[in-house]
C-alpha positions as MATLAB code, in Angstrom:
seq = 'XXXXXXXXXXXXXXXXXXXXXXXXXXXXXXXXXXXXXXXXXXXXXXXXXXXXXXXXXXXXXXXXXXXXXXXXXXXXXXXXXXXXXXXXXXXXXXXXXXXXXXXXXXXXXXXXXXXXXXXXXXXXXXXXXXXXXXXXXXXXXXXXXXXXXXXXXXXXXXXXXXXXXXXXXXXXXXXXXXXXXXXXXXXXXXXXXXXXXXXXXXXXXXXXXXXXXXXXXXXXXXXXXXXXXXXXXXXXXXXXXXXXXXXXX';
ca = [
      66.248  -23.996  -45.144;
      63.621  -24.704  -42.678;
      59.657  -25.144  -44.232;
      56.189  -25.222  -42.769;
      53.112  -25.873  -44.686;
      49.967  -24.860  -43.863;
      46.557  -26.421  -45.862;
      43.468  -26.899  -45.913;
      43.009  -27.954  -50.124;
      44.623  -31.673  -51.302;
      47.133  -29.469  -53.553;
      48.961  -28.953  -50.617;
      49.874  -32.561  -50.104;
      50.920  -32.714  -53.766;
      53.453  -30.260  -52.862;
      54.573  -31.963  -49.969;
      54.389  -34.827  -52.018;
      56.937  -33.685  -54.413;
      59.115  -32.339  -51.999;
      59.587  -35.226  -49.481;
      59.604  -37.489  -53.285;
      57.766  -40.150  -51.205;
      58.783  -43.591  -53.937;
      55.299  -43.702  -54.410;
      54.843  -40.173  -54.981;
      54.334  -40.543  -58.802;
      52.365  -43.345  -60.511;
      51.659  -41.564  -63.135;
      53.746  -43.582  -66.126;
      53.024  -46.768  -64.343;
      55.184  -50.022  -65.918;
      56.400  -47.382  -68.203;
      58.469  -45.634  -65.509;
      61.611  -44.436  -65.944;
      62.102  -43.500  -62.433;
      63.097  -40.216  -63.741;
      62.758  -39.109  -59.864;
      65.366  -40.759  -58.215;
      67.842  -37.747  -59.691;
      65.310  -35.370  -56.989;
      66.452  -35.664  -53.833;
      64.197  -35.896  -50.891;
      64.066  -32.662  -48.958;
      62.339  -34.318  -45.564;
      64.456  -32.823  -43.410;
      63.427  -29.725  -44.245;
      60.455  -29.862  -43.352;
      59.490  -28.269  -39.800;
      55.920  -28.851  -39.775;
      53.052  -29.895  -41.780;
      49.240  -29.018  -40.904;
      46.430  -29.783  -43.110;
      42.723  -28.258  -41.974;
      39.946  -29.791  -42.898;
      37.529  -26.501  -43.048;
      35.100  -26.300  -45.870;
      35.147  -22.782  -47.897;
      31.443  -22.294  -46.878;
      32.557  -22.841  -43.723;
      31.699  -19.702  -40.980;
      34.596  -19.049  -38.508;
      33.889  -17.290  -35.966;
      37.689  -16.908  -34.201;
      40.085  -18.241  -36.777;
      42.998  -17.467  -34.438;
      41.808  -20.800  -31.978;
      42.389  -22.979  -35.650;
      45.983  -22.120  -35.863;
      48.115  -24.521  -34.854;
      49.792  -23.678  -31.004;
      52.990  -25.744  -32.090;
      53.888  -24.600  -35.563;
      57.287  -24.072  -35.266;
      59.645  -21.761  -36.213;
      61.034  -21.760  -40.105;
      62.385  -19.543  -42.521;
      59.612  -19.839  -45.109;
      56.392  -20.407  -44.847;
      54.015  -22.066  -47.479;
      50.217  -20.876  -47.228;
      48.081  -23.160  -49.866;
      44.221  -22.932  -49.974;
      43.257  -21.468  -46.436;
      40.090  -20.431  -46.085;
      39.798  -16.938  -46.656;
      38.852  -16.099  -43.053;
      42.273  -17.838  -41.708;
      44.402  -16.625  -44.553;
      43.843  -13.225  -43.093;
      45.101  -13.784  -39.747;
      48.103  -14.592  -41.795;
      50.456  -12.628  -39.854;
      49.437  -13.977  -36.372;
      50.774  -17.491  -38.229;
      54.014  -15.289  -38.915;
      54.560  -13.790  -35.674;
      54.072  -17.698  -34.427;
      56.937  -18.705  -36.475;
      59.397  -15.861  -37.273;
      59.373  -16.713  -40.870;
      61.456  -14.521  -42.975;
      59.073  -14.880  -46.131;
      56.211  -16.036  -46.879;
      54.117  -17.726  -50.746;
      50.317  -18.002  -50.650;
      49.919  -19.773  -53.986;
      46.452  -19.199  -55.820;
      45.778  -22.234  -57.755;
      41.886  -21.159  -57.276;
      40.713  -17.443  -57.341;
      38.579  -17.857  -54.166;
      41.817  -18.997  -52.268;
      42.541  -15.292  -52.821;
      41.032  -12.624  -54.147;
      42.767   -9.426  -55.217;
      41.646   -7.261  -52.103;
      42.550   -9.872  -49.735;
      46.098  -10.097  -51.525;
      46.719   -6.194  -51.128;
      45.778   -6.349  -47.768;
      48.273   -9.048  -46.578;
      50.982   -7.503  -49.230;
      50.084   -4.332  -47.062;
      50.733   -6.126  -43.830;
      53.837   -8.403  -44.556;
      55.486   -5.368  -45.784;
      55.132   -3.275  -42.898;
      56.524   -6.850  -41.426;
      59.275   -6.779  -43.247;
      58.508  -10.020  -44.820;
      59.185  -11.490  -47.854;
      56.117  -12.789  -49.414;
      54.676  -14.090  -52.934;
      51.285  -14.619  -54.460;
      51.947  -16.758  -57.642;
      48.592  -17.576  -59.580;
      49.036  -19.892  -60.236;
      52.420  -21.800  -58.609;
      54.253  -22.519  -61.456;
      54.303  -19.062  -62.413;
      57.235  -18.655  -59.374;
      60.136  -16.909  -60.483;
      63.336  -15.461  -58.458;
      62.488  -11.631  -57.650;
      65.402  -10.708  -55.469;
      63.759  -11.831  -52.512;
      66.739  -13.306  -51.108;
      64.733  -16.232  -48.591;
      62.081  -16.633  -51.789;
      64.578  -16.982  -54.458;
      66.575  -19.399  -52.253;
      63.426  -21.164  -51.916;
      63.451  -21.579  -55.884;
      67.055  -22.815  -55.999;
      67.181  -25.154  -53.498;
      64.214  -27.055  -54.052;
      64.090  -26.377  -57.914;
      60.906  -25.296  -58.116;
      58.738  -22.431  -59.220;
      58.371  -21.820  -63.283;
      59.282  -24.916  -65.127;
      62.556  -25.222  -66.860;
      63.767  -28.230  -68.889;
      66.479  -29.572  -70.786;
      65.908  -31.257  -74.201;
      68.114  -33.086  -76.385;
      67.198  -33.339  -80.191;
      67.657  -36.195  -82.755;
      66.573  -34.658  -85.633;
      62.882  -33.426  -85.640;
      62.042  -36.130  -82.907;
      63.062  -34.855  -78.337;
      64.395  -38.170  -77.656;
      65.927  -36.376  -73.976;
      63.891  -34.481  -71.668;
      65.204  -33.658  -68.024;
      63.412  -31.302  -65.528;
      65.558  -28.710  -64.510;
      62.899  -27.095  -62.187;
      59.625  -28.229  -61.436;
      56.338  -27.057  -61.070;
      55.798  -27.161  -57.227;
      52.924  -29.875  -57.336;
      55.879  -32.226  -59.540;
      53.643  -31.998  -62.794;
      56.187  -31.429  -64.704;
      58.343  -34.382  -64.072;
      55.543  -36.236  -66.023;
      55.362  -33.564  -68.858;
      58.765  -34.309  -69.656;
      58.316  -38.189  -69.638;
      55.708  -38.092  -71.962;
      57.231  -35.506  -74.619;
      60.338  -38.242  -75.003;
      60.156  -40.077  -78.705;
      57.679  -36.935  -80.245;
      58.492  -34.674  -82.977;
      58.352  -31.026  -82.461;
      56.324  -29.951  -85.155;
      52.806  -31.825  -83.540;
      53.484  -31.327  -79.597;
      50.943  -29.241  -78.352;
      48.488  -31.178  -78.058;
      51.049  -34.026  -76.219;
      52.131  -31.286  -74.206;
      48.307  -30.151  -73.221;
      47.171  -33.795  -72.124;
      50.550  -34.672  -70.471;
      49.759  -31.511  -68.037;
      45.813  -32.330  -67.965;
      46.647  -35.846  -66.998;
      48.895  -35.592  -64.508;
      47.003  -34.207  -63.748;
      46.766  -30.454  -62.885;
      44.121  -29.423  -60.392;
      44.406  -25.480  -60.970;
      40.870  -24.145  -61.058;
      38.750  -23.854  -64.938;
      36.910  -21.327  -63.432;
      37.789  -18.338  -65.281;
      39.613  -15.726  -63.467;
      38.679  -12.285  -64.308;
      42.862  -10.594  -63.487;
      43.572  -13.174  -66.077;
      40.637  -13.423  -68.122;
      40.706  -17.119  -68.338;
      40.939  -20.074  -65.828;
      43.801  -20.601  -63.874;
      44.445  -24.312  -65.158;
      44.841  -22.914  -68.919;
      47.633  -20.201  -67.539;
      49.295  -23.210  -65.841;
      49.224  -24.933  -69.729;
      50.719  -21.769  -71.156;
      53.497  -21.656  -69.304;
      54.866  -25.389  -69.614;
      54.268  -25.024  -73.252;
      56.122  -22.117  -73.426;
      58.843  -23.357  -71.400;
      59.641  -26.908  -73.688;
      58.993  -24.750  -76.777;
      62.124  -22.271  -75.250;
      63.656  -25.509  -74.468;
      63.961  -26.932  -77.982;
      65.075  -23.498  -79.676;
      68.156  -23.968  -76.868;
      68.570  -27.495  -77.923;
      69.314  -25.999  -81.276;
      71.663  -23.734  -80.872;
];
């Protein structure tokens, strides 16, 4: 699968981050490491371009066309994270540029989005043809029979978190990622559930994926009616608790 990224909010280098698995990519258990990573392989080579703009969201555009790339080239899927809203909607031009087959605008931050924007572009990619996604926030991907999207999911194992835990007794003492969160917090999740029992985890679970830590917004989002960060806590919580009630079966 070919990728291009497109930026303009430091999330999208964590995403980057955790798909290239740069070896200093995560720090976060420092002389405690387990390098739990080195069973993720790097996906570099999938990568067909990477462009990060530096354009403030009070910023006023006049032409956001001339702040497209020219040489973005051409890829299968394309990864839109935290335009500003007056490039995201010239969102097809980018398409047309690189005869991308589908297309995820994560919303890790309501303002990266907001619902009439998103109908608008769900509008337009469909009478595209194009697959497309608008996950608030980006761990909440999951496979929709969007053939390029779900492919997307597979291959790089990311999307909605899934783990694997191994019980002795009450206590996890195995935890391996199965599929990340896109930004990699979840690699660190599962380090630091290891050697806790399962009756006090929440709160282990909440700082792990605080400290990582997770920059979705705690702004509250009124489609959710709460922040966006707190969503992103829900689900990884929901996923180890599903995790252990496999474990003992």
């Amino acid at each position: 699968m070919k990728l291009c990224l497109i930026t303009g909010d430091p999330f999208g280098e964590k995403v980057l981050g955790n798909l290239v698995n740069m070896s200093n990519f995560c720090a976060s258990c420092a002389l405690a490491c387990g390098y739990c990573r080195t069973a993720y392989p790097s996906f570099v080579s999938d990568i067909r371009g990477f462009y990060s703009l530096s354009i403030k969201p009070k910023d006023i555009i006049d032409d956001p066309v001339d702040l497209i790339p020219k040489d973005m080239p051409r890829s299968d899927l394309l990864l839109a994270i935290g335009l500003h809203p007056d490039i995201l909607t010239i969102l097809p031009n980018m398409v047309s540029a690189t005869s991308v087959q589908a297309v995820i605008v994560p919303i890790e931050d309501r303002r990266w989005c907001p619902p009439n924007m998103q109908k608008q572009l769900e509008f337009e990619l469909n009478r595209l043809n194009i697959e497309h996604a608008f996950p608030k926030p980006f761990c909440s991907l999951e496979e929709q029979s969007s053939p390029v999207i779900d492919e997307f999911i597979r291959r790089y194992k990311v999307g909605r978190p899934k783990l694997e835990i191994k019980l002795k007794g009450d206590m996890i003492s195995e935890a391996k990622v199965l599929r990340s969160a896109p930004c990699g917090n979840t690699w660190y999740v599962a380090q630091q559930i290891r050697f806790h029992n399962i009756v006090s985890l929440n709160d282990v679970i909440s700082k792990a994926h605080h400290g990582y830590p997770c920059t979705a917004s705690m702004d509250i989002d009124p489609e959710l009616n709460d922040t966006i960060l707190h969503k992103a806590g829900y689900i990884i919580r929901e996923e180890v608790q599903e995790a252990i009630s496999r474990a003992k079966i």
